[in-house]
Steps between C-alpha positions, in 0.01 A plus 500: 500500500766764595658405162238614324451795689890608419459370133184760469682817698800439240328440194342904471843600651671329137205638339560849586900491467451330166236796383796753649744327277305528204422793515858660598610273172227633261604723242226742611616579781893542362371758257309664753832494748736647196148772373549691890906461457485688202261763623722480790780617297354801302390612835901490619590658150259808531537564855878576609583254750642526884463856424495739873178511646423879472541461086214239489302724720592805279396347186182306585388664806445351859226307442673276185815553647392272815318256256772442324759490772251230663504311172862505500468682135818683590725144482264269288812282465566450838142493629397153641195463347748559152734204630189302628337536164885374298477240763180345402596542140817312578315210694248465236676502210731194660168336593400551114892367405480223732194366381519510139913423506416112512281487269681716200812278582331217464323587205796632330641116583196358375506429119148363544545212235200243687258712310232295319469551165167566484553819693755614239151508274419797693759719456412788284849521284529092421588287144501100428640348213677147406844421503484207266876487443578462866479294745343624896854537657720595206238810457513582867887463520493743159246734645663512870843622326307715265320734792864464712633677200224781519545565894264281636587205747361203439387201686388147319241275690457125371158367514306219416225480255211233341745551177870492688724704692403933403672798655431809632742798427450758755722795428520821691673903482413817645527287856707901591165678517403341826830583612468852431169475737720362792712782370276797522350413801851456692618845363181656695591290817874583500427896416297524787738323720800744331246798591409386848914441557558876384255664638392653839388162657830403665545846642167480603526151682783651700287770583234291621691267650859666580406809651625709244282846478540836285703762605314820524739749612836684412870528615855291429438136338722395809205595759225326361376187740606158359127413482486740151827318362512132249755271480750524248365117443228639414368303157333735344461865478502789271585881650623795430909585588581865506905578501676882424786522320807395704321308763344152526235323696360160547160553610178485246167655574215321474195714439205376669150697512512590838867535528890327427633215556907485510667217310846397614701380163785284521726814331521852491535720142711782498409772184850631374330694236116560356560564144183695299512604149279668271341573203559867325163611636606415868313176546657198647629214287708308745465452839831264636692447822849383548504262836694324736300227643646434880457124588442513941605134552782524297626813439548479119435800264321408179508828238200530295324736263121528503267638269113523435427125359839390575486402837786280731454224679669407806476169697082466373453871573399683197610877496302745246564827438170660601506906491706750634478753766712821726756334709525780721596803264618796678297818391586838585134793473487873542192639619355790299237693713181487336325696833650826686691412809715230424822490437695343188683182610669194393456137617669160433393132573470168349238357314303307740546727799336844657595791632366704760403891386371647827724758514484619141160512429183621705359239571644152636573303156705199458642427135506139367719476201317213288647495140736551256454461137787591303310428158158649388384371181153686399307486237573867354322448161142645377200316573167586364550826399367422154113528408339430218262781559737777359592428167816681535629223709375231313799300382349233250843320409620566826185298670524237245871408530447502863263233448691279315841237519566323806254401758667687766482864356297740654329846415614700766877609458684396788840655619717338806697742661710506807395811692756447764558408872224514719456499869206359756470609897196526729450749737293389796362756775481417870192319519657264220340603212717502215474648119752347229739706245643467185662745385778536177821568520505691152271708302291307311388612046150473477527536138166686501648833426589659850796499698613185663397473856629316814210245597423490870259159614277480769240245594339393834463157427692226326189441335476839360718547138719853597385837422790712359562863574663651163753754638661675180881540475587892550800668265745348722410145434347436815273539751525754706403771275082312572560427887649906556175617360291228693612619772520847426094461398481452894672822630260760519766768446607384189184502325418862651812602295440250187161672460673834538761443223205367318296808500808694442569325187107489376378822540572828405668684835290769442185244533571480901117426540509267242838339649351461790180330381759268303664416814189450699425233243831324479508495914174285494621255204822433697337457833260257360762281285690517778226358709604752830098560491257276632221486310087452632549203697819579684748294241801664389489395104726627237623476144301532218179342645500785739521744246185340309280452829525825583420579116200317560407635886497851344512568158143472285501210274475716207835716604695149613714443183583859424622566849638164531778560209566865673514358841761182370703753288533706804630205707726468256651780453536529905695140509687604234664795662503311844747252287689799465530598817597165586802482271578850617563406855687166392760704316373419125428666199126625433292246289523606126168542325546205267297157369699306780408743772121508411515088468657516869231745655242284355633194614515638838169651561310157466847307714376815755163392467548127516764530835207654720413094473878430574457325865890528627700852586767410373610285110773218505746564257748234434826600456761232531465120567756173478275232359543141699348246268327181643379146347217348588528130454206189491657233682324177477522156559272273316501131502185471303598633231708168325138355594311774308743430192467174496107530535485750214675238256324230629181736384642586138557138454168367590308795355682396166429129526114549599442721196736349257551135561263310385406151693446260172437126596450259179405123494508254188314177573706241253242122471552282228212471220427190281734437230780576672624868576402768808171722562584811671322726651613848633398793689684815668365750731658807654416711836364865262380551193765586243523538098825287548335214635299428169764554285776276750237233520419475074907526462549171762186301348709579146801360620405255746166320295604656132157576509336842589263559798171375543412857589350655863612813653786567706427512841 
């Protein structure tokens, strides 16, 4: 009785693990597994992976940024339900393998020759004809050799018969396209295997299960707890290795999504030299390093050269060159006042660093000197300035060449031009706000028919693109000539005697009312673009959207463009002689009244406008700076990928046999007939449809019988 009980609890137990088998083994639920893998993978190709938290959140907002941080969207790869998903593709596709192996082996041993030769009658490509010449084994020895000599192997059964001994002729060829099943299906096991070696999973495990957590804050390499740090028996990882010219290091960085992990490697790489060159426009063509690769159990130096697709590989670690960045370049700025009360001063650091400014500037300001970019390649060329609404710039040869010869061309004109070093600081105020910089270190042609101008960035978040303040290069070459009268603009003195000299100089001096009148007029325009007075709600506004609100607070619609010329040629005139007085008290010669001069002026009345927005006192020049070059190296050691080769021409091969081997299995049924002689009776079939088949099958019945198929269709 308890026997039976036990027999009955098992049997739904082997019910249910058989239904899990089959269905893990199906080819359903394969294609299903590999359908979320790929959508898996565009989802890790759009969305830049183990990227900081505040960029997702930036980008998609706090709501998505959460989902998708919950998801593990951020490292898809390395996400378990990722590795659980490659696992069950891996175990069912063995399943699949395993259960199908046996029988494709044993089929390909199999030449199938008890078949009965009434079933060859139901073949659809089959002939019969009489071999009266020969006798049952001398045709079966003739036809056996015959289809060994056309590729086929061959196996001859003896049987028995009412009329004497007959023989079956079973030949096969093709037997390759069930390898190339084996084949294929192997590749997908071993690539996931190579994948699952090479990816995230084994740093994960030790995560998990070693106690190894992200490091989250700052400071030396040498402080950070052990619990942050792999072995350098580590078997696989990939991270980045950052060394400056003339130093080495042995430490990668492993970027995980909510912090580092250090990697220990079993050398250190010293950079002797980072060697960059370029095309004639300024753009990069080679990126190389020279190396010394330090060996810490043995001491040896190994001397290597690196470049982009050209990596080195040392004891299973391969070492790419990745990118380059500042190694620590030493930068020397001079401050140019852009506000009254501060003092012009100069300031060195490394890139990297900061620098306190409390006692330079008003307010408590520390400077953070980010980059340096010795080349600046920009697109200086015209784009869309054609329209094919004014004839006069239609240019019908012009727009049809454009249109033709290589793929590549384009209609807009492009021009590449290196516009020189540039440099990038933040300047962050006591509560730890901070605004980033980027300012040029020479003037910059606009090619649009003005001077060139020094560009000055600003942005508030590394989100934002920069906004560029255009200040225009005075006859001197620099800048000065635009920061003496920006500051001047703020010295209530000097634009009482500007609009003096400019009342002088515009009116008749016996026209004192008039003069005076003038001067009333040129007063107000200077106060307001110099945004000294505060307008209806208390804000102290200025530049040319000063001028035009109060156009618009007190001047009838009707009267707003005539008095808005006279009112902007007055302003003009009155920052054109406070210039003057600027150069005056520098010791320089008097503006002349030229094209250049009038190009300046107008330059510098919207820069004047535009710096009310400027939100620093002072402007960053950079004068000097010793570039230190650094390499940044991918370091990575991956023992899956022999596997993932070896998977990927297992694929090729059995893509190529499923698709162009054809499994072809022929009999020829040999009895004897009355009067001496053979009967035969022959069929083929094949595993697809195929032209070749037909044609194969009438060419054997010609050779083999001398007689030409019965007819059928090949199947």
């Amino acid at each position: 009785m308890s026997d039976s009980l036990t027999a009955a609890r098992a049997a739904p137990r082997s019910q249910v693990l058989r239904s899990l088998t089959e269905l893990l083994a199906s080819m359903r639920f394969a294609i299903a597994l590999l359908t979320v893998i790929c959508i898996a993978s565009v989802i890790g190709t759009v969305m830049k992976q183990h990227e900081p938290v505040n960029n997702y959140v930036n980008q998609f907002g706090p709501f998505w940024a959460d989902l998708f941080l919950a998801l593990k969207l951020n490292a898809v790869y390395s996400a378990w339900w990722f590795l659980l998903i490659l696992a069950f593709l891996v175990i069912s596709t063995s399943l699949c393998i395993a259960r199908h192996t046996p029988k494709y082996l044993a089929d390909i041993r199999n030449y199938k020759e008890n078949i009965r030769e009434k079933s060859l009658q139901a073949f659809g490509m089959k002939a019969s004809g009489a071999l009266a010449a020969e006798a049952p084994q001398s045709a079966a020895k003739r036809i056996g050799e015959h289809l060994v000599r056309r590729g086929f192997k061959v196996r001859v059964q003896e049987r028995e018969t009412g009329a004497g001994k007959g023989y079956m002729v079973a030949a096969k060829a093709g037997s390759a396209h069930k390898i190339g099943y084996i084949a294929a299906h192997s590749a997908i096991v071993l690539i996931c295997l190579g994948g699952l070696l090479d990816g995230d999973l084994i740093v994960r495990a030790q995560m998990w299960l070693g106690g190894k957590t992200p490091y989250q804050g700052g400071g030396l390499i040498s402080e950070v707890a052990p619990e942050h740090w792999l072995s350098a028996r580590n078997p696989t990882f990939r991270g980045n290795l950052v060394v400056s010219e003339g130093s080495q290091s042995g430490t990668a960085i492993l970027s995980q999504s909510d912090g580092i992990l250090l990697q220990d490697l079993p050398f250190s790489v010293e950079l002797k030299k980072f060697i960059v060159e370029h095309y004639s426009t300024g753009m990069p063509k080679l990126f190389a390093s020279e190396i010394v690769v330090h060996d810490k159990e043995t001491g040896a130096a190994t001397p290597a050269r690196i470049e982009v697709n050209h990596p080195f590989n040392y004891k299973g670690v391969e070492i790419y060159q990745s990118s380059f960045d500042d190694g620590g370049s030493q930068v020397r700025l001079r401050a140019r006042p852009m506000a009254p009360g501060v003092a012009p001063f100069d300031v060195e650091g490394v890139i990297g660093s900061s620098a306190p400014l409390q006692a330079r500037l008003p307010e408590p300001t520390t400077l953070e000197f980010s980059a340096l970019r010795v080349l600046n390649v920009e697109n200086m060329g015209e784009e869309g300035n054609t329209s094919g609404a004014d004839v006069r710039r239609v240019d019908l040869r012009g727009s049809i060449e454009s249109r033709l010869g290589a793929g590549n061309k384009t209609v807009t004109r492009r021009e590449l031009r290196n516009v020189g070093p540039s440099i990038s600081y933040k300047l962050r105020d006591a509560a730890g706000q901070a605004r980033e910089f980027n300012n040029y270190m020479l003037p910059v042609d606009m090619r649009d028919g003005q001077l060139p101008v020094y560009l000055l960035g600003v942005r508030e978040t590394p989100s934002e693109p920069f906004r560029y303040l255009r200040v225009p290069i005075d006859s001197e070459g620099g800048m000065e000539g635009f920061l003496r009268l920006r500051l001047a603009l703020a010295d209530p003195l000097l634009r009482e005697a500007a609009v003096r000299r400019y009342a002088a100089m515009a009116v008749d001096a016996s026209r004192a009312d008039l003069a005076e009148q003038l001067a009333t007029s040129a007063t107000r325009a200077l106060t307001l673009f110099a945004g000294t007075q505060a307008d209806a709600q208390g804000r102290g506004n200025g530049g040319l959207q000063a001028v035009s609100q109060f156009i618009e607070s007190n001047v009838p619609e009707a009267e707003r463009e005539r008095a808005g010329e006279v009112l902007v040629r007055i302003l003009n005139g009155a920052l054109f002689e406070l210039a003057q007085l600027t150069r005056t008290q520098a010791g320089l010669a008097p503006l002349p009244l030229d094209e250049r001069t009038r190009g300046f002026m107008t330059q510098a009345v919207l820069s004047l406008s535009d710096a009310q927005a400027y939100p620093a006192p002072v402007v960053l020049e950079l004068a000097d700076f010793n570039q230190v070059q650094a390499s940044v190296f991918q370091v990575a050691r991956a023992p899956g990928k022999n596997v993932v080769y070896l998977g990927c021409a297992l694929l090729i091969l059995g893509v190529f046999a499923m698709l162009y081997v054809r499994d072809r299995r022929l009999w020829v049924w040999l009895k004897p007939q009355d009067g001496g002689g053979a009967h035969a009776t022959m069929a083929m079939s094949s595993n697809r449809r195929a032209l070749d088949n037909g044609r194969e099958f009438a060419q054997l019945t010609t050779e083999v019988l001398g007689t030409p198929a019965n007819g059928g269709t090949p199947r």
